[in-house]
C-alpha distance (Angstrom), angle and dihedral (degrees) to the residues before:
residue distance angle dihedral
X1 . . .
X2 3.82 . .
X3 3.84 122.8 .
X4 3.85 140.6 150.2
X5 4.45 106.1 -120.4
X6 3.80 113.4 -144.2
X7 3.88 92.7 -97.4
X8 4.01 117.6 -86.6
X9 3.65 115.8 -138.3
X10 3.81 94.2 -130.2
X11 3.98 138.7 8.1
X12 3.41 123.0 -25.7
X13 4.36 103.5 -150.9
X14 3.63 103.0 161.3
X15 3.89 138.5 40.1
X16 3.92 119.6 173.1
X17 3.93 108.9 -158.0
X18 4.19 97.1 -138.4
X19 3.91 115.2 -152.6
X20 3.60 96.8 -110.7
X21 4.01 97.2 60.5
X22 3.42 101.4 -93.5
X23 3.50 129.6 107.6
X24 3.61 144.1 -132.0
X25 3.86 123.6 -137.8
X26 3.64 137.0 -171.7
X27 3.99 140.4 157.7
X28 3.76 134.3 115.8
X29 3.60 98.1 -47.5
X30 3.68 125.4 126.2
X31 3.11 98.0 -167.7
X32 4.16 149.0 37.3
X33 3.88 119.4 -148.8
X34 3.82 83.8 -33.6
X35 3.70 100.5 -37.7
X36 3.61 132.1 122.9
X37 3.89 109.7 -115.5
X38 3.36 106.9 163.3
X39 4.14 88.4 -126.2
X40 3.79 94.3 -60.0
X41 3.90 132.6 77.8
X42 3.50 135.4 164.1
X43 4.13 116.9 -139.9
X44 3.79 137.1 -152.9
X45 3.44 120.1 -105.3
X46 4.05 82.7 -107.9
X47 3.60 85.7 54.8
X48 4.09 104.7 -103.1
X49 3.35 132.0 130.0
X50 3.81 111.9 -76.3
X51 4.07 104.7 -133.0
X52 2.94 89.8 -162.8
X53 4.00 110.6 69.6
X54 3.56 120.4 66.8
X55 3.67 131.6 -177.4
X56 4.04 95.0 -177.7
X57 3.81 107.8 -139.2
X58 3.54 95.3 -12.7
X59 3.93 130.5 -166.1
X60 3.50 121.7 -0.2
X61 4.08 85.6 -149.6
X62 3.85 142.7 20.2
X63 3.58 115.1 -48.8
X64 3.89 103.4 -148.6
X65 3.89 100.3 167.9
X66 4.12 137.9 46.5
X67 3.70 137.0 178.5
X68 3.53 140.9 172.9
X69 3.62 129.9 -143.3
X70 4.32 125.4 -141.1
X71 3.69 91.2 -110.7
X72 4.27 87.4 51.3
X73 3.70 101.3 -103.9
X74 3.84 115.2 145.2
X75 3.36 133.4 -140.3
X76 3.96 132.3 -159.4
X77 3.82 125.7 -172.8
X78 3.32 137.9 -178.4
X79 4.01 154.6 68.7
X80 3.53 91.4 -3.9
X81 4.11 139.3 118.6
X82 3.80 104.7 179.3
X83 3.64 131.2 27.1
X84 3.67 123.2 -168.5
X85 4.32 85.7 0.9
X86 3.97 81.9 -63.8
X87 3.93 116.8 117.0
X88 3.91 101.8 -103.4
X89 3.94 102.9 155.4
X90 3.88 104.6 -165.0
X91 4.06 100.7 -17.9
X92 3.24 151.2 32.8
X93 4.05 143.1 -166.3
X94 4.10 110.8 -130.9
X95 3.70 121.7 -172.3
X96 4.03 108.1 -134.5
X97 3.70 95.9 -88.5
X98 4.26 95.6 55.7
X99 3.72 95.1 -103.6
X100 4.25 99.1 134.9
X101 3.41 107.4 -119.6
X102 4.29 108.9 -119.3
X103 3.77 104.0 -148.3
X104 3.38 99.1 53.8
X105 3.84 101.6 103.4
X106 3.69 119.7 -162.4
X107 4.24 96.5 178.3
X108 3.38 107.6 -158.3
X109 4.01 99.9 -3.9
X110 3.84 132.7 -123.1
X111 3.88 120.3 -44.7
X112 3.95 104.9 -100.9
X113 3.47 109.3 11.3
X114 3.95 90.8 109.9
């Protein structure tokens, strides 16, 4: 697939192909096509913003890594020490709309990604 992204204000380092044609993005940008996203947006499969997902604040930090899981969790890793304004030191668990997921505890975090 080929498609133009609103423009990111900053890096994009990770994009997570999801199942149903849409894709997951993530980097150092603030912002998408002028909109706050908290370094982490979800696309269309035509390549616009997807309304729909929303990771409030978002990282703190660079996200450089995503995964998904078979039952559609997310996962986001990286340079990061709060996600959402909640103390997520290199990852964090996202339900498939963006909303961080609270009971997954990471203690003290991943070495390095202060």
């Amino acid at each position: 697939t080929t498609f133009t992204p609103p423009s990111p204000s900053g890096e994009i380092t990770a994009v997570l192909r999801l199942p149903d044609g849409r894709y997951l993005i993530a980097g150092a940008f603030s912002t998408l096509g002028g909109v706050s996203t908290g370094r982490l947006a979800r696309l269309n499969a035509n390549g616009t913003r997807d309304t729909t997902f929303n990771a409030g604040a978002g990282a703190n930090g660079t996200i450089h890594a995503l995964a998904r899981a078979s039952d559609g969790t997310l996962y986001a890793g990286g340079a990061f020490q709060t996600f959402a304004g909640v103390a997520s030191p290199g990852l964090v668990r996202l339900s498939a709309d963006g909303a961080r997921d609270d009971t997954f505890a990471i203690g003290s975090g991943i070495p390095g990604s202060e």
